[in-house]
C-alpha positions as CSV (number, residue, x, y, z in Angstrom):
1,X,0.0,0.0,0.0
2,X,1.3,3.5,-1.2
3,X,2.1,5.8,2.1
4,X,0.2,9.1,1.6
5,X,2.3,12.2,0.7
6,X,3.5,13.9,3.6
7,X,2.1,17.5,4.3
8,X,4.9,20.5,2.8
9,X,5.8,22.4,5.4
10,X,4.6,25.8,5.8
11,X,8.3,27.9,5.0
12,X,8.8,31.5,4.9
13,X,12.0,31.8,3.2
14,X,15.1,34.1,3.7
15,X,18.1,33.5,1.8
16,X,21.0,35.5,0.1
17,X,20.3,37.4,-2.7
18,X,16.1,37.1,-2.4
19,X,14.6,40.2,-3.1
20,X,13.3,42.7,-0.2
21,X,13.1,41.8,3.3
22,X,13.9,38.2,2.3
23,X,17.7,38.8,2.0
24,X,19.2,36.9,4.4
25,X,22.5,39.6,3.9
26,X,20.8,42.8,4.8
27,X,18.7,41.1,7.7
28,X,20.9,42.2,10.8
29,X,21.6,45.5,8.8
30,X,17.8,46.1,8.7
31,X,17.2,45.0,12.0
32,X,19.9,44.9,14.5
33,X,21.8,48.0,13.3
34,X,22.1,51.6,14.2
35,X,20.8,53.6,17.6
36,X,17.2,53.0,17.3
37,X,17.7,49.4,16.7
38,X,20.2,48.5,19.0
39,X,18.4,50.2,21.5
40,X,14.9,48.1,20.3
41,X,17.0,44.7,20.6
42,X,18.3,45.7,24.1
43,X,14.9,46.3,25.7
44,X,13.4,42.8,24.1
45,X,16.4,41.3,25.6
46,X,16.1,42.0,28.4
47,X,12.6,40.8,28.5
48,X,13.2,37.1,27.4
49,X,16.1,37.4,29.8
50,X,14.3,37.3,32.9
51,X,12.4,34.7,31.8
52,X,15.2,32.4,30.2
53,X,17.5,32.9,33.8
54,X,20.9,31.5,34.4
55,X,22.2,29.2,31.7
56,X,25.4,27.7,33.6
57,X,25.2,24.1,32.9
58,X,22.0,24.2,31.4
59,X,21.8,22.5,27.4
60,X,20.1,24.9,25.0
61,X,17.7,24.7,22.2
62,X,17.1,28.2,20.1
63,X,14.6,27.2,17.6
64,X,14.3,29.4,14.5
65,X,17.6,30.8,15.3
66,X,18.4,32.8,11.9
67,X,21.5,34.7,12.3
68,X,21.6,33.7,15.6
69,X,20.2,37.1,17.9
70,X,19.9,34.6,21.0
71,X,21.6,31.4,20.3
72,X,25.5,33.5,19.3
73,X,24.4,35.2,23.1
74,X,23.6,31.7,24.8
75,X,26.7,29.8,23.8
76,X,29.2,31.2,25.9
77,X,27.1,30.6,29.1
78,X,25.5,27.3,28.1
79,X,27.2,23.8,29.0
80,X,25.9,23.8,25.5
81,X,23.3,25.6,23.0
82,X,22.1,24.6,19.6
83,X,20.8,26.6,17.0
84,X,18.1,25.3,14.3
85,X,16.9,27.1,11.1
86,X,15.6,26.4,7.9
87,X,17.6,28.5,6.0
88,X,20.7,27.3,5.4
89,X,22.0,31.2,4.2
90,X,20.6,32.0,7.9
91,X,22.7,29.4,9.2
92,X,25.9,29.9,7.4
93,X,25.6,33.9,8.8
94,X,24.8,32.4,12.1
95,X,28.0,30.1,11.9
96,X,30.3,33.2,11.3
97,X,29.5,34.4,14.3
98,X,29.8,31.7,16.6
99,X,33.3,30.7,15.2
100,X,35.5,29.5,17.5
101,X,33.0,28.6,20.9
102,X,33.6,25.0,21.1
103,X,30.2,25.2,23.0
104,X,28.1,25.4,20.1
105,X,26.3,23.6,17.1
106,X,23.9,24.5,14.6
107,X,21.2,21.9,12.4
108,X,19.1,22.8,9.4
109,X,15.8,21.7,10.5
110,X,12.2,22.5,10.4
111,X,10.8,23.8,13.6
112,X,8.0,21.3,12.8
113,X,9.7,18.2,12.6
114,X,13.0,19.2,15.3
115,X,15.8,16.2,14.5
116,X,16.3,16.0,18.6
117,X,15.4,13.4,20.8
118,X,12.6,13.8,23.5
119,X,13.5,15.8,26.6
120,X,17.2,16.7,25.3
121,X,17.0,20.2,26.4
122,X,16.4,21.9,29.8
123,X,15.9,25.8,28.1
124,X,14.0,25.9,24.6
125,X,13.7,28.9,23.1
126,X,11.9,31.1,19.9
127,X,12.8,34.3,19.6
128,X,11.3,36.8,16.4
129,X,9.9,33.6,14.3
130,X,6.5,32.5,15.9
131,X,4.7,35.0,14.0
132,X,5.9,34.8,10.7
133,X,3.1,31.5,10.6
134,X,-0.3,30.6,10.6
135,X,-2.0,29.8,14.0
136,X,-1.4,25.7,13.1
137,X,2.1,25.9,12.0
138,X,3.0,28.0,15.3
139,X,0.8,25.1,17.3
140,X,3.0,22.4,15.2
141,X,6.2,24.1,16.2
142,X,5.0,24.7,19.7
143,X,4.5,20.9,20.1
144,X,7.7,20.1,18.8
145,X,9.6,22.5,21.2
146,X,7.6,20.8,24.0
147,X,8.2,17.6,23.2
148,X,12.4,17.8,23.0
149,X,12.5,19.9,26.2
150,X,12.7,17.9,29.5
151,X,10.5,17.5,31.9
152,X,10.5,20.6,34.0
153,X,12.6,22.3,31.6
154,X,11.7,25.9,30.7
155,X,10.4,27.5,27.3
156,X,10.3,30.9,26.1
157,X,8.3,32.1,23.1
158,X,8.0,35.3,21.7
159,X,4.6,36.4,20.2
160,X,3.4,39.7,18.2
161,X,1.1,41.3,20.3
162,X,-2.5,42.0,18.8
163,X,-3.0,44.4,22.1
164,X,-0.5,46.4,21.2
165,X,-0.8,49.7,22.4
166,X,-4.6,48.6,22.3
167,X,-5.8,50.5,18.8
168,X,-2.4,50.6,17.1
169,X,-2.4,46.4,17.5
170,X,-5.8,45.6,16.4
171,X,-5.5,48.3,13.3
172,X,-1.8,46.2,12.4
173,X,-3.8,42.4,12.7
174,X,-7.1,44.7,10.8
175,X,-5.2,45.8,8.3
176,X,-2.5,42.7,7.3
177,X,0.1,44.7,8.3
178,X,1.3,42.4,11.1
179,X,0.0,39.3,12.9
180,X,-0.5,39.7,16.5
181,X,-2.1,37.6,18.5
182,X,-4.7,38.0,21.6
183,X,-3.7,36.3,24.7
184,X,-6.6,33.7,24.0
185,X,-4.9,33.1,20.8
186,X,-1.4,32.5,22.5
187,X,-2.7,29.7,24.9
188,X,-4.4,27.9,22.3
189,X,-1.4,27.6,20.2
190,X,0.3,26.5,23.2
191,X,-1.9,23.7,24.1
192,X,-1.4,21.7,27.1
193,X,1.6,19.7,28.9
194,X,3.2,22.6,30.2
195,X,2.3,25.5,32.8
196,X,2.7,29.1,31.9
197,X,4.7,30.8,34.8
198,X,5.3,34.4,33.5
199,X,4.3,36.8,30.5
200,X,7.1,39.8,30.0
201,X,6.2,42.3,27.4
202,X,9.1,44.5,25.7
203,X,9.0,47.8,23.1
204,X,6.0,50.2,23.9
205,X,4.8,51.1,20.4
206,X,5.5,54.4,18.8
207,X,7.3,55.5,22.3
208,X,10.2,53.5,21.5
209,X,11.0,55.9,18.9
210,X,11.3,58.4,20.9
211,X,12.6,56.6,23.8
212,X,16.0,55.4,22.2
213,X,17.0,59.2,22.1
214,X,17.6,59.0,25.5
215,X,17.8,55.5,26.9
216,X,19.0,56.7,30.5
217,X,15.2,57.5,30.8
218,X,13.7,55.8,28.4
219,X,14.8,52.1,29.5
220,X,13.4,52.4,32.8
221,X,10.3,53.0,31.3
222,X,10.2,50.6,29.2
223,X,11.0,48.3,31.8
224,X,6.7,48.5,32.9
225,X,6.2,46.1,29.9
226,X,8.1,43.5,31.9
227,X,5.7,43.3,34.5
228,X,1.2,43.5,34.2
229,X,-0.9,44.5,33.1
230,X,1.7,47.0,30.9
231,X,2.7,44.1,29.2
232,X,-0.7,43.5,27.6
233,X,0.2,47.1,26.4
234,X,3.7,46.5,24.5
235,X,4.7,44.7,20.9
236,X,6.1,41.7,21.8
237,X,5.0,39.5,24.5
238,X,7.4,36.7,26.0
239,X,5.8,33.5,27.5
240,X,7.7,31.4,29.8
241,X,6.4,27.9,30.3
242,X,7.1,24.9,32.4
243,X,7.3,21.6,30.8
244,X,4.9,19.3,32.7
């Protein structure tokens, strides 16, 4: 009897050379670089590190690692942190950085179908990818990343926010421009088998932009999204979960 076909994976694809934001080059340049961004990155940061905690012999799974924004920052504290991505151009970027930490290792893999064992890693993380995908995909991927983390092992995800400085969110998710969830939203995909201990929102809307001119005031500020109910308020919201 002929096995049915396998369902394609849902991929959004970055690689060098692809036209607009696709380019896996110019993604840290677009992103990561300059004032305003640097100061952006700093305050999410600092979010998903409260939740993530000490790393010291702790084995690490970033899933849709890209260039590597968390997994390039997790290595050196790690016993040891892996990196997984799609794109190999993401991957190869991602490499560069992390040359030399003997702590380190990255696979091409589909957040779907992780090439890990069950319950390998104690910290599982997703940082900037959830919401590139539909509601099932993000479900799919959710599942995976529960099932290779260890009992009592800790996850953090990072969701677009549809609450976003309340009418500025639901005109983005109204009008296509982005894909933020509601909180009921976020649970679902989660599903069951774990526990959510925290939520820690980062970047208020708008008042970043103004904020990153002068970070000795602004950062303090911007440090209410960690904490409700100003989290509900900010872009990104980070979930930290206890494998049951």
């Amino acid at each position: 009897m002929n096995e049915a076909p396998s369902r394609k994976p849902e991929v959004v694809e970055y690689r060098i050379g692809r036209q607009g934001l696709g380019d896996a080059a110019a993604y840290d340049a677009l992103r990561y670089t300059g004032p305003a961004q640097e100061y952006k990155q700093a305050v999410m940061a600092g979010a998903y590190r409260r939740l993530i905690g000490p790393l010291a012999g702790r084995r690490v799974l970033d899933v849709g690692c890209g260039t590597g924004r968390g997994v390039v920052e997790f290595i050196p504290e790690a016993q040891f942190a892996v990196g997984c991505d799609a794109s190999l151009d993401m991957l190869a970027l991602a490499v560069t950085k992390a040359r030399g930490q003997r702590a380190g290792a990255f696979a091409a893999a589909y957040a779907q179908d992780l090439p890990f064992a069950d319950g390998e890693f104690d910290v599982v993380t997703s940082l900037n990818f959830l919401h590139l995908f539909s509601l099932e995909t993000q479900r799919r991927m959710i599942s995976e990343m529960k099932r290779v983390a260890k009992p009592g092992g800790t996850l953090v995800l990072e969701f677009d926010n549809a609450l976003q400085g309340l009418a500025i969110g639901l005109y983005k998710r109204w009008s296509g421009r982005e894909q933020g969830l509601f909180p009921s939203e976020i649970r679902r995909v989660i599903g069951g088998d774990c526990r959510i201990v925290r939520v820690c929102g980062a970047v208020f809307p708008v008042l970043w932009r103004l904020f990153y001119r002068a970070p000795r005031w602004g950062r303090p500020i911007e440090k209410l999204a960690y904490v409700p109910p100003f989290n509900r308020l900010a872009h990104r919201v980070y979930y930290q979960l206890l494998k049951t």
